[in-house]
C-alpha positions as CSV (number, residue, x, y, z in Angstrom):
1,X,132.7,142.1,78.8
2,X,132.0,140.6,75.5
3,X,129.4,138.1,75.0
4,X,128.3,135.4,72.3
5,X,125.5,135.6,70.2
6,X,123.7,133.8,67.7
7,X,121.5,135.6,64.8
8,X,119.3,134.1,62.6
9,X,117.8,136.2,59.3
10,X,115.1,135.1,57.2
11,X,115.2,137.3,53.9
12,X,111.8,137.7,51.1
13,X,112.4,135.5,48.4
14,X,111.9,138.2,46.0
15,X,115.1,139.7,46.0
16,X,117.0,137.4,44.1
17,X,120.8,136.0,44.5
18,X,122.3,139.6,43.8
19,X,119.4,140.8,46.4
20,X,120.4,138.0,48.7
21,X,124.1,139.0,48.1
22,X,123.9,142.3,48.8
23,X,121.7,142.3,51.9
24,X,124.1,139.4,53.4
25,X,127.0,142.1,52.9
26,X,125.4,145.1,54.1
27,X,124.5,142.8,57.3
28,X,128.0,141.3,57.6
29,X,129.2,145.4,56.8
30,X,126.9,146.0,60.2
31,X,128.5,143.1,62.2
32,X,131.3,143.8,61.4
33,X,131.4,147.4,62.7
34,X,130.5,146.3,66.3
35,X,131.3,142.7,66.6
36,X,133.6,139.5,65.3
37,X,132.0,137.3,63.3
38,X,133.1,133.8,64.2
39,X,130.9,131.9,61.8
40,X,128.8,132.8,58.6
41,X,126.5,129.9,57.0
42,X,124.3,130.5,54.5
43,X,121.5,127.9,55.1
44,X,119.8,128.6,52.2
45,X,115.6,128.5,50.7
46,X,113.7,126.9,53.4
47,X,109.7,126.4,53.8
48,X,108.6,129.0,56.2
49,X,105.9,127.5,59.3
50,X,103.6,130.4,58.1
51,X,103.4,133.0,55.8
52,X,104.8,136.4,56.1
53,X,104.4,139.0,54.0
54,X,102.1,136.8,51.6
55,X,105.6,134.6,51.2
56,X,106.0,130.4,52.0
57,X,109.5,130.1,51.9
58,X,112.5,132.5,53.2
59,X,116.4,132.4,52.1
60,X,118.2,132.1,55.7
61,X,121.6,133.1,57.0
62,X,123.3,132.1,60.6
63,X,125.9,134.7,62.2
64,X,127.5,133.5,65.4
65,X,129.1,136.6,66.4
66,X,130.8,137.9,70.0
67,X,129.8,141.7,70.8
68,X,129.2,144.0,73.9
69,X,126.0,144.1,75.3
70,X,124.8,146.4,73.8
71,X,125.5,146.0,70.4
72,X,122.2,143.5,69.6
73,X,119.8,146.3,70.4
74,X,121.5,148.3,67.7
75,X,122.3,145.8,65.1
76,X,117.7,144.7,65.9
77,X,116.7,148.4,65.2
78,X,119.2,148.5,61.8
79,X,117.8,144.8,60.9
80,X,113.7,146.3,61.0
81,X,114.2,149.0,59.0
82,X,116.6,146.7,56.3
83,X,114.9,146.4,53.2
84,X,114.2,142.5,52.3
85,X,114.1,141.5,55.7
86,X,111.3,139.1,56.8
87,X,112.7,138.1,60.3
88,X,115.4,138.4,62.5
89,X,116.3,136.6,65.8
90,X,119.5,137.6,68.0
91,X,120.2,135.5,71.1
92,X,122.9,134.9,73.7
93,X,124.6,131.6,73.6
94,X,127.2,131.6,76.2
95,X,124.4,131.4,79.3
């Protein structure tokens, strides 16, 4: 039984819009393999609450998605190896 999920990703500053671009696409790519996407928002530069990785601010995109269960194990391992990725949080939203 499928189940819904949000994701949150908070990519380095440093990449750039092309970065940004292609790291959103090779995420989507990932979703996409294992889940439908029912909403993508790009939410854009924000201040980050502390430093990571010796940056202040983050460029952040929201995937609501519906997958199996275990499909967000996967897609967590693929997003801490992704180059340009500061943070990543997947939850469940239909509890």
């Amino acid at each position: 039984m499928a189940n819904k999920y949000e994701m949150i990703v908070v990519l380095s500053p440093v990449l750039g819009e092309e970065g940004y671009a292609s790291v959103t696409e090779s995420v989507k790519t990932k979703l996409e393999s294992g889940a439908t996407i029912e909403v993508q928002e790009t939410l854009g530069m924000k201040r980050l609450a502390y430093e990571i990785n010796d940056q202040k601010e983050g460029f952040y995109l929201q995937f609501n998605f519906t997958a199996e269960p275990d499909f967000p194990k996967e897609l967590d391992r693929v997003l801490k190896i992704t180059e340009g990725v500061l943070r990543h949080l997947i939850i469940r939203t239909d509890e």
